[in-house]
Z-matrix of the N, CA and C atoms (Angstrom, degrees):
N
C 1 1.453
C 2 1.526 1 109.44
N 3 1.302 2 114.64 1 133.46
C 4 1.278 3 114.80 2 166.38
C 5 1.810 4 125.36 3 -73.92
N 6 1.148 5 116.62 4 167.67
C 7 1.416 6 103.33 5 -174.26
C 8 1.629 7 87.57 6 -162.31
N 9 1.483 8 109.39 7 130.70
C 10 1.405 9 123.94 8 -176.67
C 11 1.494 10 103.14 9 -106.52
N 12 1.203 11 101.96 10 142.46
C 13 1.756 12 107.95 11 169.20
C 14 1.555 13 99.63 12 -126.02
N 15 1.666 14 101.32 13 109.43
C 16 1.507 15 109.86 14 176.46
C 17 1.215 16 107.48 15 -91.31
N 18 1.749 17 128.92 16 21.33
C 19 1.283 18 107.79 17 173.06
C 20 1.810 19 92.56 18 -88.89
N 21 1.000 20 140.53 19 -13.08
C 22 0.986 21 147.98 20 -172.14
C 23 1.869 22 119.97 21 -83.77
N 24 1.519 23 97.17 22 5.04
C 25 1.865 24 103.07 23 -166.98
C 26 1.877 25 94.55 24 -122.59
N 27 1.311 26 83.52 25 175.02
C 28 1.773 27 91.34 26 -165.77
C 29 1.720 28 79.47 27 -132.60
N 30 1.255 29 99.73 28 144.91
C 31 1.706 30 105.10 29 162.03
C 32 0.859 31 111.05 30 -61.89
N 33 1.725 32 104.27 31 138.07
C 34 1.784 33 122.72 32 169.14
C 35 1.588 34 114.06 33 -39.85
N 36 1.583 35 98.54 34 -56.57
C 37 1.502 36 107.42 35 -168.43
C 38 1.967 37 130.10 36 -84.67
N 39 1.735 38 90.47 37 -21.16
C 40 1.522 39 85.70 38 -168.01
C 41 1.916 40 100.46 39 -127.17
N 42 1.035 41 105.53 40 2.42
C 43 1.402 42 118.03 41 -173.81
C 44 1.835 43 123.26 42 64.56
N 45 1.504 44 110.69 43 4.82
C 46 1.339 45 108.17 44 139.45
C 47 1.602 46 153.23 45 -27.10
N 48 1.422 47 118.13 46 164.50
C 49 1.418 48 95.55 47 175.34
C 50 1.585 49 126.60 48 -83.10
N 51 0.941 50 155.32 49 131.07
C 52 1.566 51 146.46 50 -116.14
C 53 1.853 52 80.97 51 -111.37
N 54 1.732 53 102.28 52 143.62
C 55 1.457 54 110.17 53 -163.64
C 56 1.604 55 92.76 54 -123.21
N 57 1.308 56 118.83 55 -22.16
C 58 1.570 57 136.84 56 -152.64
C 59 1.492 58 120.32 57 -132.13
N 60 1.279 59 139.13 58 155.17
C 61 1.414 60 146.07 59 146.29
C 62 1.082 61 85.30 60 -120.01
N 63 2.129 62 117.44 61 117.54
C 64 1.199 63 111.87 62 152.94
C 65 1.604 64 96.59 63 -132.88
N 66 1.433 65 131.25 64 -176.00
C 67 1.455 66 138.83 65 153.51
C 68 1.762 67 104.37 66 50.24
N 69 1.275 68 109.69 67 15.30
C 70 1.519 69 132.47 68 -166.16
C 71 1.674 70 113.92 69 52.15
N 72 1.170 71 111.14 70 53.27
C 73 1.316 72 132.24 71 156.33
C 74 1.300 73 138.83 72 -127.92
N 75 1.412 74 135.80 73 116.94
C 76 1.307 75 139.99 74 -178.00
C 77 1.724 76 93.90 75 -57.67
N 78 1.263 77 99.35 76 113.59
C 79 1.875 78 107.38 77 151.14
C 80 1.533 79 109.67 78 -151.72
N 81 1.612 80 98.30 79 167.94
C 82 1.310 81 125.81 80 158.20
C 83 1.248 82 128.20 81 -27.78
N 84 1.938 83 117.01 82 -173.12
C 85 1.568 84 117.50 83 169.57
C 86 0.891 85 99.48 84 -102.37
N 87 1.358 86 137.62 85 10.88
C 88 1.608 87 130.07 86 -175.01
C 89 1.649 88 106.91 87 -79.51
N 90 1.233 89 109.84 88 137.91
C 91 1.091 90 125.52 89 177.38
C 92 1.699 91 116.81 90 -66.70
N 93 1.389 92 114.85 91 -20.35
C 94 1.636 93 129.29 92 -168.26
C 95 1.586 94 95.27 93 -77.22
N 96 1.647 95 108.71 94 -55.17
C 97 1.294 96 116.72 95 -178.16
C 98 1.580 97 141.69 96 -49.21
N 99 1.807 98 83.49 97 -47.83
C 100 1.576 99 113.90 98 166.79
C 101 1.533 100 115.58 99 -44.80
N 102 1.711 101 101.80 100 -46.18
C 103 1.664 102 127.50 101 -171.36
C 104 1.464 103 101.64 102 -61.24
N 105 1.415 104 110.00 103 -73.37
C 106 1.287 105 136.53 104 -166.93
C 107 1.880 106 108.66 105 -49.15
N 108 2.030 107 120.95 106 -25.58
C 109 1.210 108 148.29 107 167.62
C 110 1.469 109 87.20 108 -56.95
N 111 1.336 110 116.76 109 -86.74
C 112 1.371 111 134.67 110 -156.08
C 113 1.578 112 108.11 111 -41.39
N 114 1.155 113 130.23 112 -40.89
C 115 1.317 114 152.41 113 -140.49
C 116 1.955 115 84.68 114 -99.68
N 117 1.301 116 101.12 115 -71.01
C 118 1.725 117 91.80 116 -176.77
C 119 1.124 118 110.68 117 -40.65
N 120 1.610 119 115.36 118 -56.09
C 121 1.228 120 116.31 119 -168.37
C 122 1.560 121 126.51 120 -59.38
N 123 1.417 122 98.79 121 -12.92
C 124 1.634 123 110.33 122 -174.84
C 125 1.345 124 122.83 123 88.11
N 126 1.141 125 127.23 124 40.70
C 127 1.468 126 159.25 125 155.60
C 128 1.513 127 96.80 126 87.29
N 129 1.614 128 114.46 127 -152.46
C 130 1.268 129 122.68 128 155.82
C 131 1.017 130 133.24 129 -55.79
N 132 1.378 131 118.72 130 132.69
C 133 1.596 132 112.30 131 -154.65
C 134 1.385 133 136.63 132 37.59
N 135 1.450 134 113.78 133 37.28
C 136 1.397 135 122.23 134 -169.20
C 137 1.219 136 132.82 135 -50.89
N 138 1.436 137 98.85 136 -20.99
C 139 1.836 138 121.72 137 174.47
C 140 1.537 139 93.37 138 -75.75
N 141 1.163 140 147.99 139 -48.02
C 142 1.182 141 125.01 140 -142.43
C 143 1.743 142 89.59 141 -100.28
N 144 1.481 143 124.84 142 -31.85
C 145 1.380 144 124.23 143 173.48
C 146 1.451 145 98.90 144 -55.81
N 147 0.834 146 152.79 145 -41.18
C 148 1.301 147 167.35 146 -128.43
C 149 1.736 148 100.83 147 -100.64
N 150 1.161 149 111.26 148 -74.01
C 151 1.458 150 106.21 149 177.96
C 152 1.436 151 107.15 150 -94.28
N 153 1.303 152 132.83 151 37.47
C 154 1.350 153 139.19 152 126.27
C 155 1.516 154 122.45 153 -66.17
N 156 1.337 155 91.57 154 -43.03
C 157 1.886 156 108.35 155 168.63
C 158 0.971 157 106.96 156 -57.79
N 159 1.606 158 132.27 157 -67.13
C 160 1.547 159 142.27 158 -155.84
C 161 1.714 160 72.88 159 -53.98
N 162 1.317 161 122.94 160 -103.28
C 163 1.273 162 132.25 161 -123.74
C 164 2.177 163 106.30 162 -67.26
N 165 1.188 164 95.50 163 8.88
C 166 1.435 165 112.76 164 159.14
C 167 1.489 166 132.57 165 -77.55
N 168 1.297 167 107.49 166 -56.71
C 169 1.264 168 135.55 167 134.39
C 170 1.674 169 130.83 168 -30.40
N 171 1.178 170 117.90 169 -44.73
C 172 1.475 171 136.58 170 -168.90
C 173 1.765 172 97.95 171 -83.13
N 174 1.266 173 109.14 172 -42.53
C 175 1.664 174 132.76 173 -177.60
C 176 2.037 175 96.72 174 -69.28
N 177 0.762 176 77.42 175 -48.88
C 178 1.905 177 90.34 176 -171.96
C 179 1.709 178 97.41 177 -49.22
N 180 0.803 179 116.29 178 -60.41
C 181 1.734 180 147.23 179 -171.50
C 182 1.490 181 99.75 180 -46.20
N 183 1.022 182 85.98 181 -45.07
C 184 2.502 183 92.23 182 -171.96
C 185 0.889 184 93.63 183 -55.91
């Protein structure tokens, strides 16, 4: 098993001390950061928005 020690991480976005693993990014409590996580990652559920696209796209193509 892996085991993370976020006292040891700096936020992705603001270079703080990292409070979180979310959207697979070490960040802060800031709400900007959290946002700015979500957004790389491609919002909620970004993987599955994501290959909703691909296979949208793939359809387009025929």
């Amino acid at each position: 098993m892996f085991n993370m020690d976020i006292s040891k991480e700096k936020c992705r976005y603001c270079g703080e001390q990292a409070k979180n693993f979310q959207f697979a990014a070490f960040i802060c409590d800031k709400d900007e950061c959290a946002r700015k996580a979500m957004e790389d990652r491609g919002g909620p559920a970004g993987h599955i928005k994501e290959k909703q696209e691909r296979e949208a796209r793939s359809k387009e193509c025929r």
